[in-house]
N, C-alpha and C positions, 0 to 999 in steps of 0.2 A: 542490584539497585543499592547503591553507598548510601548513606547517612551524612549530616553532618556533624553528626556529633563520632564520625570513625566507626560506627556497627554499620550493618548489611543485611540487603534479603535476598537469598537467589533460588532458583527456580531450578532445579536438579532434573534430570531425567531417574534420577534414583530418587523415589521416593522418600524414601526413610531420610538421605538426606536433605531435604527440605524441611521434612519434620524436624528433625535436630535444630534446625536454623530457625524454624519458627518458636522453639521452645527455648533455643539459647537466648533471644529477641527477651524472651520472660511476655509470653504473650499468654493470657487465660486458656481455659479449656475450650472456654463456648469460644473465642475466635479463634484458635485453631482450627474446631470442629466446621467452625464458620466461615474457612479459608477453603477447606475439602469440598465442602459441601457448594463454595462459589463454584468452584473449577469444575467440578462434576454435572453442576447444572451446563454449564455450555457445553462438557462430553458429550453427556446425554443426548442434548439438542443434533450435534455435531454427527454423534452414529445414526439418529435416526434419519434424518438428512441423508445422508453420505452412506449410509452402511443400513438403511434400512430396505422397503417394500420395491425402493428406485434409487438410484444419486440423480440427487435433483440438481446437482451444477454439471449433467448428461443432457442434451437436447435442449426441450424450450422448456420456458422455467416453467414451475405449477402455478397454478392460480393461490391468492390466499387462503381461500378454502381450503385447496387441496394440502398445503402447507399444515393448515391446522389440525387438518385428519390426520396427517402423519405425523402429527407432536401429540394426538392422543386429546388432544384441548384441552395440553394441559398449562394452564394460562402463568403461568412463571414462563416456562420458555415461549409462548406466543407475544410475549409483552417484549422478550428478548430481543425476537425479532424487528417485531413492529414498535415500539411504544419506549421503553424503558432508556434512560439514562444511565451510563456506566456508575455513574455516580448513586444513583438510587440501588441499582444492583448492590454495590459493592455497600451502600451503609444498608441492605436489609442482612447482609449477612458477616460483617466485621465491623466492629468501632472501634481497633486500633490504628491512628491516623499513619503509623509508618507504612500499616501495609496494606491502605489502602492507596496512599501516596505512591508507593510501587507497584501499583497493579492501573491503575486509570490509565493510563498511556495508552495501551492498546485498545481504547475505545478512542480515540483522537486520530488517531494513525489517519495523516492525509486528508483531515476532515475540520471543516468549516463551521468550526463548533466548540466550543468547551466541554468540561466533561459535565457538569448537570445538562447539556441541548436533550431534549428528546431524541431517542432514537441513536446516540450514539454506541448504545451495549451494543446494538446489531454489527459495530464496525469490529470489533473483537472476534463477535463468534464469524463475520466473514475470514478473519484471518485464521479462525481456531478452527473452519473445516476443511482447510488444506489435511493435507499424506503425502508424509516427504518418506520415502522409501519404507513404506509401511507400517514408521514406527510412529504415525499421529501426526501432530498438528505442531511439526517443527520447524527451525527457520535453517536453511541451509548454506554455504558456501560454494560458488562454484569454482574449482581450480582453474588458472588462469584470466580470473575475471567474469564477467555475468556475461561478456559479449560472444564467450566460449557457447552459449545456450544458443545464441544466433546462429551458427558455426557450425554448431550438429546440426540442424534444423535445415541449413542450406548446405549441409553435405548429403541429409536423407532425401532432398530434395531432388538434389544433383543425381542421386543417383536412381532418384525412381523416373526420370528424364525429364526435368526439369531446365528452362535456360532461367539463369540468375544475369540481371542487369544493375551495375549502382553506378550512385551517380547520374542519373538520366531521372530529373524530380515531374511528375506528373502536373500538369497545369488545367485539365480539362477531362473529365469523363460524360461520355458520351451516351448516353440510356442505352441496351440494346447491342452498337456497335464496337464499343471501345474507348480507348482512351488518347490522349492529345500531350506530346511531352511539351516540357517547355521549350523546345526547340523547334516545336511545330512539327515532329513526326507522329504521325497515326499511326496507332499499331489497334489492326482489329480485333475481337475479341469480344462473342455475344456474352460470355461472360465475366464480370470484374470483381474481385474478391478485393475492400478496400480496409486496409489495416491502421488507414489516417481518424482522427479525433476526428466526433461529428459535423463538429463545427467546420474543420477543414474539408472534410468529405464534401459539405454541403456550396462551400464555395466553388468545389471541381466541378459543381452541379448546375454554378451562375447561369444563366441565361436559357436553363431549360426549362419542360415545362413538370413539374414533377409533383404526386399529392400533396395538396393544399394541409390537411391534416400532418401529414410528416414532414411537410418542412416547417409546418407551425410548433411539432415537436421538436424539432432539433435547435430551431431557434432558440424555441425554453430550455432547451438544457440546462444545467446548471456545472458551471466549471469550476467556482472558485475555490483555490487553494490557498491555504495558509503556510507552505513548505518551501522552507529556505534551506537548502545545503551548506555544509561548512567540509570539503576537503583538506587534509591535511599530508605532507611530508613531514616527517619527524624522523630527528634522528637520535631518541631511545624513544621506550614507550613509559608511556604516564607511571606514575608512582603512586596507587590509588592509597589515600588515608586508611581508607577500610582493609585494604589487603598491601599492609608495608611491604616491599621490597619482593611482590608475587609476580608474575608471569600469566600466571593463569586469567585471571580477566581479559587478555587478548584474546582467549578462546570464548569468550561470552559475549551475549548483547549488555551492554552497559545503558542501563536509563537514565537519566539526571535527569530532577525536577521539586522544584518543590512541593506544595498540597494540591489538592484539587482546587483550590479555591482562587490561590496563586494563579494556576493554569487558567479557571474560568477568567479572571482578572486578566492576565495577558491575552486571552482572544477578544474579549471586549475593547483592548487598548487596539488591536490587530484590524477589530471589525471599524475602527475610529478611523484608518490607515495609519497606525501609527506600528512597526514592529517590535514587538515582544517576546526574546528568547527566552523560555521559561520550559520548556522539554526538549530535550535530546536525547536522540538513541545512537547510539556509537557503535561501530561496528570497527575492529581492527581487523581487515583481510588477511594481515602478513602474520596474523596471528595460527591461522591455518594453513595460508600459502604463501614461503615467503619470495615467490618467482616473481611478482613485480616490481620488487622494489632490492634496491642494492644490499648486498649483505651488511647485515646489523640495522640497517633501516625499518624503517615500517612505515606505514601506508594508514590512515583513520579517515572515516567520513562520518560525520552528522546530520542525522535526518532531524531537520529541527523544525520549529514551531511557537511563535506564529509570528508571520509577514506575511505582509498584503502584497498581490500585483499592484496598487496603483497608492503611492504614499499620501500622507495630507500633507509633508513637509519635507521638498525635493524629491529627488528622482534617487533610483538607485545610483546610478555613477557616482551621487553625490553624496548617499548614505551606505553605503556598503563596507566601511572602515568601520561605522558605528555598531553595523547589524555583526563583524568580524570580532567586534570588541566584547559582545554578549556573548559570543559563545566563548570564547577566551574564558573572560570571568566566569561562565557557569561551570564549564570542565574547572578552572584553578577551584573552584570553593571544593572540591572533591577530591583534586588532585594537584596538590601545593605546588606551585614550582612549573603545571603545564608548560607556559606558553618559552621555557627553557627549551624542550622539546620539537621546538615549531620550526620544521626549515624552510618550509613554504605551504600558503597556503589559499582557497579560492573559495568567497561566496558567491552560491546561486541564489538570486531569488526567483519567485514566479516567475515574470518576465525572461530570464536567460536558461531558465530550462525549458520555457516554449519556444529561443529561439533555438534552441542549441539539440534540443530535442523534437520540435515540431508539435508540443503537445499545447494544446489551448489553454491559455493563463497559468500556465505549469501545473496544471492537475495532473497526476501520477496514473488517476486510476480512470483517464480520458471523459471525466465526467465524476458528480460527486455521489458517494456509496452509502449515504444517508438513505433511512427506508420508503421514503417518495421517489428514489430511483434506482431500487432494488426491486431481485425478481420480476414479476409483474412489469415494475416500473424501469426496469433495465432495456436496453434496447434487443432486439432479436438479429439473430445472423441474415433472416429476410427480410428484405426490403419490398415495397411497392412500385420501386424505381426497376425499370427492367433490363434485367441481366444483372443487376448490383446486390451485390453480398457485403455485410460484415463482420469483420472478425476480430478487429481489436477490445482492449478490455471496454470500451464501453456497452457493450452486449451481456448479454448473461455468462457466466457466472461475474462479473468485475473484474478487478485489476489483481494483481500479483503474477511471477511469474508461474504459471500454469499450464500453458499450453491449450487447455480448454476450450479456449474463445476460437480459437484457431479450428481445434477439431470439432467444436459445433457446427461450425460456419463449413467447413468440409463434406461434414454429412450436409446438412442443408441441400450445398451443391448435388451433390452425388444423388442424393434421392432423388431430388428435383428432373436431375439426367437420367430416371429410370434406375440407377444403378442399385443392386443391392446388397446393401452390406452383411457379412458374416458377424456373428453379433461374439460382441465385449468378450 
């Protein structure tokens, strides 16, 4: 996370060097101490969750109750869950604003909210109980691109005898029998495993007759996103103020943003329709892999924030140079000289990632992961509709790439057919 005044905070897998960087900062004892002690409490939360009596993002989710037995009751992390603001979190345990400025992000990620909303610390510790190759709650790169995950997945497929079809987009499911392509062929099939956003599931659903309560649920859902992508071709990569003439920041998430307060201010502008880039997280691919793009090149995208699906002043066609120009200037305030770099480049707003992706109002995580639609409130692999399963992230555990939701929705099936599985 750069500064602008040229210092930095970064977040080490080596401990001690983090320390060092927090002490280079000239940050007091008590917010060092008050830095360990943030991160520890979502640990905490995170093993017992994940590493305790069960993994509760395994099967159907627990009750709150049973959530709170396994946290001990102990009411710092139930507030976590339930209740608390990233923003309250972070000022009960650090009052230096740089590094609290570089840590709120990850209570935003994908969410309809600022960072004082209630309830946003929960979107952090969702992301902090991922296990990326055993070593915690890290963020990975997949070689080749993310679509390489699809690729293994329809090759395990393939070969446990599977037939894979694309291209052939579903217009109709059928309760019971199957489902109806757009081209009007039935393919039967007592049971359907649907990997479409609720909302879309529910349209496949038109004209049948289906529980009055869960379509009154899915109706409510809630999809709104405030995530607008910034793709980028460059041909060198940024020149960060904070690490002159370095390299290494390609290998890291980069944050740009300025305060929480900044940020609550741009989702209020966002919740107005008005878009306001005031956080981005930057990811350079070619920084790990450089096979997609031509030698010496590099590849950047921006997971930004916040824009509305539906503007108060024109459409995207007509504001998309504007929403292209904020991230511009938010990268240049960090990285002089950016838009030198830029050999082409594409925003997404909501709108062209639901069409471009099929997901409802471009929500990422197929519904929104605020704690009125978590656990409990997440959707289950079972449905009431008969013969229909789901498995996409708007089910328990949520969104991120996981796999999870898939192998919930697996077992589901399998039980449901008698079948019994050899355990974990």
């Amino acid at each position: 996370m750069p500064f602008e005044d040229g210092t930095s905070f970064g977040q080490w897998l080596d401990d001690s060097k983090t320390q060092s960087n927090l002490e280079d900062l000239g940050l007091s004892k008590r917010d060092i101490d008050g830095y360990w002690a943030y991160e520890e409490l979502f640990d905490r939360a995170r093993r017992l969750l994940r590493k305790g009596e069960r993994d509760t993002w395994v099967g159907d989710s627990p009750t709150r109750g049973e959530i709170e037995e396994l946290l001990g009751g102990d009411k710092a992390m139930i507030d976590l869950l339930f209740e608390a603001s990233i923003a309250d979190v972070l000022d009960d345990h650090i009052s230096d604003e740089r590094v609290k400025t570089a840590l709120f992000g990850q209570g935003i990620i994908g969410t309809w909210g600022g960072p004082r909303e209630p309830g946003t610390a929960s979107i952090k510790l969702m992301h902090y109980q991922g296990d990326l190759t055993g070593e915690g709650p890290l963020w990975g790169y997949v070689e080749g691109g993310m679509g390489m995950v699809s690729f293994a997945i329809a090759d395990a497929a393939r070969e446990a005898g599977a037939v894979l079809a694309c291209g052939v987009p579903v217009s109709e499911i059928v309760p019971g029998e199957g489902v109806r392509l757009e081209d009007g062929t039935f393919i039967r099939a007592g049971t359907v495993v649907c990997n479409a956003d609720p909302k879309r599931m529910l349209s496949m659903l038109d004209g049948h007759e289906i529980d009055a309560s869960f379509r009154d649920r899915l109706e409510r859902w809630k999809v709104r996103s405030p995530v607008v992508k910034f793709n980028a071709a460059l041909e060198r990569l940024p020149d960060w103020a904070a690490a002159p003439g370095e390299t290494w920041p390609a290998r890291a998430t980069i944050d740009l943003t300025g305060t929480m307060d900044d940020a609550q201010r741009a989702f209020e502008s966002c919740d107005r329709g008005e878009p306001a880039v005031a956080f981005g997280e930057i990811y350079i691919q070619t920084g790990y892999d450089p096979s997609p793009a031509p030698d010496g090149k590099h590849l950047l995208s921006v997971f930004g924030q916040y824009a509305p699906y539906t503007l108060s002043a024109g459409d995207w066609d007509s504001r998309r140079d504007d929403v292209a120009r904020q991230f511009i200037d938010l990268i240049d305030r960090f990285a002089p000289g950016f838009e030198d770099c830029l050999a082409d480049y594409e925003v997404l707003g909501p709108p062209d990632i639901e069409s471009r992706i099929g997901l409802t109002g471009g929500n990422i995580f197929q519904g929104e992961v605020t704690p009125d639609q978590m656990w409990e409130g997440r959707l289950a692999p079972r449905t009431p509709v008969p013969g229909l399963y789901m498995c996409g992230a708007a089910t328990h555990p949520a969104g991120s790439v996981i796999a999870l939701n898939g192998r919930n929705a697996a077992a589901a099936v399998l039980a449901d057919a008698g079948v019994v599985l050899a355990a974990a």
